[in-house]
N, C-alpha and C positions, 0 to 999 in steps of 0.2 A: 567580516573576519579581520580582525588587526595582526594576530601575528600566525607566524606560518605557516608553512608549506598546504597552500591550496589541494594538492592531489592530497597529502600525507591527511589534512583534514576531514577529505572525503572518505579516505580510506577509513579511518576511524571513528565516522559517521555511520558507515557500510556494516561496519563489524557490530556500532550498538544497535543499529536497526534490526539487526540479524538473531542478536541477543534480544532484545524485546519480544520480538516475533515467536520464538521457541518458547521463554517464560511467557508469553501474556501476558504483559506489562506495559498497559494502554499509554499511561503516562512518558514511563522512557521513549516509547515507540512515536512519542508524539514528538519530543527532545530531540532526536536523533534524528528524524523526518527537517525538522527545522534545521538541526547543524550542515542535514545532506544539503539543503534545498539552500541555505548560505554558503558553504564550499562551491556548486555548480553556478550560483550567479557570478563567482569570481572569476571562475575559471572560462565560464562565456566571456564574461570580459576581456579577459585576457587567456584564450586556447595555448595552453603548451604544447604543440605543434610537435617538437621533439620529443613526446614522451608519447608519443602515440600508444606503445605495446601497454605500458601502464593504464592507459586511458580506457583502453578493449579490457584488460584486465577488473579494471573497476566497474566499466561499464557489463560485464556475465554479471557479477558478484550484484549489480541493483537488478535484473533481469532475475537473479537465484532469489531475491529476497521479494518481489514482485510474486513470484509463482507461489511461493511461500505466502504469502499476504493474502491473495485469492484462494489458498486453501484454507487460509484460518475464515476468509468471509465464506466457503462455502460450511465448515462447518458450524458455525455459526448459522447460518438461514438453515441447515439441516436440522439445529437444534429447537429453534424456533419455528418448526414445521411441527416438528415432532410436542411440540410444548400446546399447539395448535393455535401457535399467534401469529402466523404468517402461513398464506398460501399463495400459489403462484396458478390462474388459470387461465386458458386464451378464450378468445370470447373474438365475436366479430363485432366493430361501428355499424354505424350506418350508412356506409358507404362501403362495408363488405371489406374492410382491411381488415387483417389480423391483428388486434394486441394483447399484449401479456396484463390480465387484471390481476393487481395484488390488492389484497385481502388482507384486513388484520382484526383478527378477536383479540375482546381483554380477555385478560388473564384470568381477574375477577370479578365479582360484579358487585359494586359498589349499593 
């Protein structure tokens, strides 16, 4: 980040993340992921200490956009269930652990 305001950058990282995520717009979402993820290395480096309430402030609003993100991936695998290219089923090793087998058909067959 060359010029300003660290927090003011994050914030408006916050806001296009937020805005990708509503439209489905992989690419901004990917833009904004990077501006977040350069504002936060700045701000490690140097914590504004005084600006705490801002700081809680920013830090809900990437928590709000977080819950948001795992609801667009679950519907996403819901679609891809339903499309019947992805399945999700447990199964035991050989040693009698549980794991989660995924599964993927094509779509078509060549």
């Amino acid at each position: 980040m060359t010029m300003g305001n660290p927090l003011q950058q994050l914030s408006d990282a916050l806001d296009g993340e937020r805005q990708a995520l509503v439209e489905h717009d992989v690419p901004a979402l990917i833009a904004a992921t990077g501006r977040k993820l350069e504002a936060l290395r700045v701000l490690e480096a140097q914590p504004p200490l005084e600006e705490a309430v801002r700081l809680q402030e920013l830090a809900e609003r990437n928590r709000a956009n977080g819950a948001l993100l795992a609801r667009r991936r679950r519907e996403v695998n819901w679609a891809l269930r339903q499309l019947g290219r992805s399945e999700t089923a447990s199964a035991y090793d050989a040693k009698g652990q549980a794991q989660l087998l995924h599964t993927r058909k094509p779509l078509a067959v060549v």
